[in-house]
N, C-alpha and C positions, 0 to 999 in steps of 0.2 A: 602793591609791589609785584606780585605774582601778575597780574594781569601785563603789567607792564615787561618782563622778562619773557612771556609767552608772546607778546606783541615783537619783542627784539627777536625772540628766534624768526620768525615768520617775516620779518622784513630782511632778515640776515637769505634767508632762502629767497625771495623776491630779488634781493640786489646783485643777488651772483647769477639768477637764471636771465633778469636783462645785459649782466654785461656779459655773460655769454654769448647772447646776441648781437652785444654792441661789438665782441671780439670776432665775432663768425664777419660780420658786415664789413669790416675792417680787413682784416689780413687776409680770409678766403675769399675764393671767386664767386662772381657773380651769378655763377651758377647752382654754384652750391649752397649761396644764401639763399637764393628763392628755392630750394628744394627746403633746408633748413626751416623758410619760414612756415611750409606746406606743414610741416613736422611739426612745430611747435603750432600751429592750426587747430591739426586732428590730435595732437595731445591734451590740447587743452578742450577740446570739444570732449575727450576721456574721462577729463575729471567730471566734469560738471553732471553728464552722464552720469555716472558711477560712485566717483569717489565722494561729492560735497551732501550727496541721500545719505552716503552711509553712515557717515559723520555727524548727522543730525538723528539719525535713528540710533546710536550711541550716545548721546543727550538726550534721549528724548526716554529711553528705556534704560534709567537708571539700575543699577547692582541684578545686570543680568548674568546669567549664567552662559557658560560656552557653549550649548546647543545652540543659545540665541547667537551668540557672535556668530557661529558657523551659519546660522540662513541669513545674519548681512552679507556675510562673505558670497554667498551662494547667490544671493537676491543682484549682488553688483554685478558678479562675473557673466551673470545669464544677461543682464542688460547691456552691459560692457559688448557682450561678445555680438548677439544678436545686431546692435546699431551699430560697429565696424564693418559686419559682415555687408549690412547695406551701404555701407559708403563706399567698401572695395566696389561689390557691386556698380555703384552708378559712377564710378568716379577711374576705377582702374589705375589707382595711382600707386607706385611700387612703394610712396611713403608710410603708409597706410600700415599694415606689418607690424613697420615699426614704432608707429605711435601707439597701437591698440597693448604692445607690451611693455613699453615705459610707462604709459597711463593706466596699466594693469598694476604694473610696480605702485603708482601712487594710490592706488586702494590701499593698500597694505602698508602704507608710509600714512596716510592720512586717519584711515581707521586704529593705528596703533597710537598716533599722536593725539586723537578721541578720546582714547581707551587713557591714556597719560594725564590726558586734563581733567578728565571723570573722575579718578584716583586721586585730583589736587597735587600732581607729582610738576608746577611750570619746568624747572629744571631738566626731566627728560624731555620733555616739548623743545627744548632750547637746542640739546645736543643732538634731539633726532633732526631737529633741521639743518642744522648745523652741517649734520653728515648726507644727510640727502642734497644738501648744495654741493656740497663738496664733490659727487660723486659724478656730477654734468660737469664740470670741470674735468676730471681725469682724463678724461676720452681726450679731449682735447691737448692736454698736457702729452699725450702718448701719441698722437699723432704726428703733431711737433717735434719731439724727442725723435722719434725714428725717421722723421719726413717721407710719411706713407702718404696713400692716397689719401685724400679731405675726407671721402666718403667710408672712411675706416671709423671717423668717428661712431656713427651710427650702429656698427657688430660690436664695437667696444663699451658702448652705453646698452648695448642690450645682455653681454654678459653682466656686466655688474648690474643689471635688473635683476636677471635670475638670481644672484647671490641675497639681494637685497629682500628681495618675498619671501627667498627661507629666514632669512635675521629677523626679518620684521615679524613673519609666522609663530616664530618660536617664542620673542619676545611679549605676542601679544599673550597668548596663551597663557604665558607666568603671571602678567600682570591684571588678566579677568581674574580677578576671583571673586565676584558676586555669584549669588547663589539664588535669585529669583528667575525661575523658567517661564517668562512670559508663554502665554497662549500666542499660538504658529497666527492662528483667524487675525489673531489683534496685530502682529506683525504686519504680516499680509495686507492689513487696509490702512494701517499708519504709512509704510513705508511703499508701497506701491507708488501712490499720488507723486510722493517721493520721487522717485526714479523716472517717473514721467514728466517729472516738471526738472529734472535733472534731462531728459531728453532734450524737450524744449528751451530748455533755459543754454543749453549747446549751440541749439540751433538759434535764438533770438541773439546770444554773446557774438558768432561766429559769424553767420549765413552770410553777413553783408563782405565778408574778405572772402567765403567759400564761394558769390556769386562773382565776385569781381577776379577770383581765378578763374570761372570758366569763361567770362567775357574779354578781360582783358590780360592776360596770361603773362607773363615775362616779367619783364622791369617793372611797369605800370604796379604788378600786383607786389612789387618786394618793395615799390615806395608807398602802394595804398600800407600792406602789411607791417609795413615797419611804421609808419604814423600814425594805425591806429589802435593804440595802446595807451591804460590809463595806466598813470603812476600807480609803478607795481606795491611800493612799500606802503599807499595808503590804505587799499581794502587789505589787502593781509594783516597790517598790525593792528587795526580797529575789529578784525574777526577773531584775530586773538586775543583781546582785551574782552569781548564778548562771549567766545568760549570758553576762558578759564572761570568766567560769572557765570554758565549756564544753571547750572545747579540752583545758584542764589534766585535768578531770573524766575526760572521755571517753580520754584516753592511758592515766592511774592505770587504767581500768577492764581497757584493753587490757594495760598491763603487769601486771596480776592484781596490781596494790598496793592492794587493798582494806581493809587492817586500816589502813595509813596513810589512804586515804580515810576511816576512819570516824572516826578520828579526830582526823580534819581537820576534820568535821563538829560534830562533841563540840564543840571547839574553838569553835567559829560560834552552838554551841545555847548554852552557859555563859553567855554575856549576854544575846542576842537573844531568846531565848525569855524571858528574866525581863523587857528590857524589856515584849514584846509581853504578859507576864501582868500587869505594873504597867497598863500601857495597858487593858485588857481589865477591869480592875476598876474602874477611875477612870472609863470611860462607864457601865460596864452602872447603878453607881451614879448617876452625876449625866442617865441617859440623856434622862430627860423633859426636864430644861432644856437640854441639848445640841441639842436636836428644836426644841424652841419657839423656841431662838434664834438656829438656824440658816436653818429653814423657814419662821417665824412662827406664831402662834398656831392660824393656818388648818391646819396642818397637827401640831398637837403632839401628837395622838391616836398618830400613827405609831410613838412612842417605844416602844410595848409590840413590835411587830414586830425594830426595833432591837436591844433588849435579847436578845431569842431568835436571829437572827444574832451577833450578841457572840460565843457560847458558843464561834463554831468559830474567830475569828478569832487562837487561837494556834495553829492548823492553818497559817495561811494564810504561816509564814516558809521554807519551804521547796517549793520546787515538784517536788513527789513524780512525778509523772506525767512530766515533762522529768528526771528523772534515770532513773526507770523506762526511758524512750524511749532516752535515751544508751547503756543497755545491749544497744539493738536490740531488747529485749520489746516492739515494739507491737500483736502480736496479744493478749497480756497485758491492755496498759494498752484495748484497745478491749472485751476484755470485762467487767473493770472498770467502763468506762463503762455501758454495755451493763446490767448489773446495778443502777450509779448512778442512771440513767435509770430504767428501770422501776420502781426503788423510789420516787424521786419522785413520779413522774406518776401510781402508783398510790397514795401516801400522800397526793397533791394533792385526786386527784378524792374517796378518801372523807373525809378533811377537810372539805372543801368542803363535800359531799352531806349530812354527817352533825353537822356542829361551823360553824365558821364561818371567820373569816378569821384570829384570831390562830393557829387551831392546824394552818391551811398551812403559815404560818411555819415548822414545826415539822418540815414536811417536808423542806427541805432539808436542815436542820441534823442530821438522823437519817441520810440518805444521805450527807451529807460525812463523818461520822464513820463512817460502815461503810465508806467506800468509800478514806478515808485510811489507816484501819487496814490493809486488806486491801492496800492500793501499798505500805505500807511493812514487809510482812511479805515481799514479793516484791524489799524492794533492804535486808533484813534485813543481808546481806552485806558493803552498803559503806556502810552508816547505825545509829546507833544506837538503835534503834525500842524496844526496851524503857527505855530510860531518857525516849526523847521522850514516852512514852504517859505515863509514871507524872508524869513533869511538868505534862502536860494536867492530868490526875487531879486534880493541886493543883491548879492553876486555878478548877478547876468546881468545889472544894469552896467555895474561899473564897467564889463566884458564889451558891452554894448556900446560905452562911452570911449574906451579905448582903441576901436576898433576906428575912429573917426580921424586919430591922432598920431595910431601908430605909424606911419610914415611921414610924418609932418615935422613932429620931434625925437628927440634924443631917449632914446629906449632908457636908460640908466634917469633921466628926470624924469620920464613919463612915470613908470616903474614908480617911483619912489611918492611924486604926487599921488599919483589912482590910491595907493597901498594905506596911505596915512588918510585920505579921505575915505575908505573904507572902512577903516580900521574904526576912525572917530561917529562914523553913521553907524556901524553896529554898536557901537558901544550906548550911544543916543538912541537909537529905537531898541532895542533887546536887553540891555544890561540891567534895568531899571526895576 
């Protein structure tokens, strides 16, 4: 129950920061949404930087004391600060600024929401998301009320940052009260790899939208940007069903109870993966109208980008890397990344150079799939990785089989046949 109240706050924060998006694309100008999406870009290249290390070195270093919080804290903001600093650099974009302190704010929202689930507290997890959605909302809400400039959003979201790091600051403080002062050396080499594979894991997430602004700039990158997006609510509420277990997770690992872990897992994929492959067939099918009536017409071109993110989002029910990291492998999971990274940026730029913008898309989606395979060949041990691959496999077939019909028939039969032949072949090879 708790697992799943942490999973509802965290998809409650997902579904209000996409339809903020979906409202920016909608009633502001066109202008402002490709500035907008620049912003939610290098915001989200923030966290992953910064905020999702710190958050794992808060599971990972149980009933620490507040000297250790203060060098996560210290450990994010040097990283944080350092890798904006190069992207103003190479990029000189005014959005820039402003992503590095909203995505500063989410250290301090994410690290406190750590600090909540470590304490077994789902309930704060629930209302502190709750209030950090709510909080990308207001700008907007103020803008409108006075009918100021569009681009007021953005000073009005950065005071209520500042408000937001002293609430969060103070809050966390009350709520550490462990009293083990890990050694600084041991910090130092657990969480380093950390923040490194938090660089790269930015750049492998992002690089393919960050290339495709400097090549194709305008429209092109506010319909690549806005199509390629996985469904926000599914990796959030399965990180939070896995966070509020971290504790349980990390003990099994220590008491060498892995064949119960794995089967605890079994256990978790038997439905969750079938929903997430029902899900997964019902967009990649109906994607184009999903796009046009979410984004409006201005932007329905983007559904081809859509469709080619789909592919990986039954990867996305288990967060591979955060269990990896629970075992202390994060020199592992940083070369991982490291490899993730390269292959993107290098499948980006000849893309780009050579093809054009749908088959960037293309690059992530070939990197996530090498580079999920390769984490879950490495936590073989407490996970079921040969039955999770061979269920993907289904997936992509029926993906694959629908792709031959989707204009030929009627979305709403297609839809409905693929879904109940899926359904009945998971159940036939897997359930048994």
């Amino acid at each position: 129950m708790n697992s799943i109240i942490v999973g509802f706050g965290r998809v409650i924060y997902s579904i209000v920061i996409f339809l903020l998006t979906v409202y920016c694309s909608r009633f502001f100008s066109i202008d402002f949404y490709i500035n907008f999406r620049e912003f939610i870009l290098y915001f989200l290249m923030g966290i992953n930087i910064s905020a999702i290390p710190a958050t794992n070195s808060i599971y990972f270093f149980r009933n620490r004391d507040y000297r250790n919080l203060s060098h996560i804290y210290f450990f994010s903001f040097m990283f944080q600060s350092i890798s904006f600093l190069l992207l103003f650099i190479f990029s000189r974009s005014f959005i820039i600024p402003f992503s590095f302190i909203v995505s500063t704010g989410s250290i301090f929202f994410l690290v406190l929401e750590s600090i909540s689930l470590s304490r077994r507290n789902p309930f704060i997890s629930l209302i502190l998301n709750f209030f950090e959605s709510l909080s990308y909302f207001i700008p907007v809400v103020l803008v409108k009320i006075f009918k100021m400039n569009e681009y007021y959003f953005f000073y009005y979201l950065i005071f209520l940052t500042f408000i937001k790091i002293i609430f969060y600051y103070i809050v966390a403080v009350i709520l550490n009260k462990g009293k083990k002062n890990y050694d600084f050396k041991e910090m130092v080499k657990f969480t380093t790899p950390l923040y490194l594979t938090g660089i790269l894991g930015s750049i492998s997430k992002q690089i393919d939208k960050f290339i495709v602004s400097l090549f194709y700039y305008g429209k092109s990158f506010a319909d690549y940007s806005t199509g390629t997006f996985e469904i926000p609510l599914i990796a959030r509420f399965f990180s939070g069903v896995f966070h509020e277990r971290a504790d349980i997770i990390k003990e099994m690992i220590e008491k060498d109870e892995k064949i119960s872990l794995k089967e605890n897992f079994f256990k978790l994929l038997k439905y969750s993966f079938m929903v997430l492959g029902i899900i997964t067939i019902l967009f990649f099918i109906n994607a184009k109208d999903i796009m046009g009536f979410l984004f409006s017409k201005t932007y329905e071109n983007s559904y081809k980008y859509f469709m080619v993110y789909l592919t990986v989002l039954p990867l996305r029910n288990i967060p591979f890397g955060f269990l990896l990291s629970l075992k202390g492998n994060t020199f592992k999971l940083f070369f991982i990344s490291s490899f993730d990274s390269f292959l993107t940026l290098f499948l980006s730029l000849f893309f780009a150079k050579v093809f054009n913008t749908f088959f960037v898309s293309f690059s992530f989606v070939i990197a996530t799939v090498v580079s999920v395979f390769i984490t879950i060949y490495f936590i073989r041990d407490i996970f079921p990785s040969e039955k999770f691959i061979k269920r993907y496999i289904l997936v992509l077939s029926f993906l694959a089989i629908s792709i031959a019909f989707i204009n030929r028939f009627d979305h709403i039969l297609l839809t409905f046949v693929l879904i109940v032949g899926y359904i009945l072949s998971d159940i036939i090879f897997f359930w048994r």
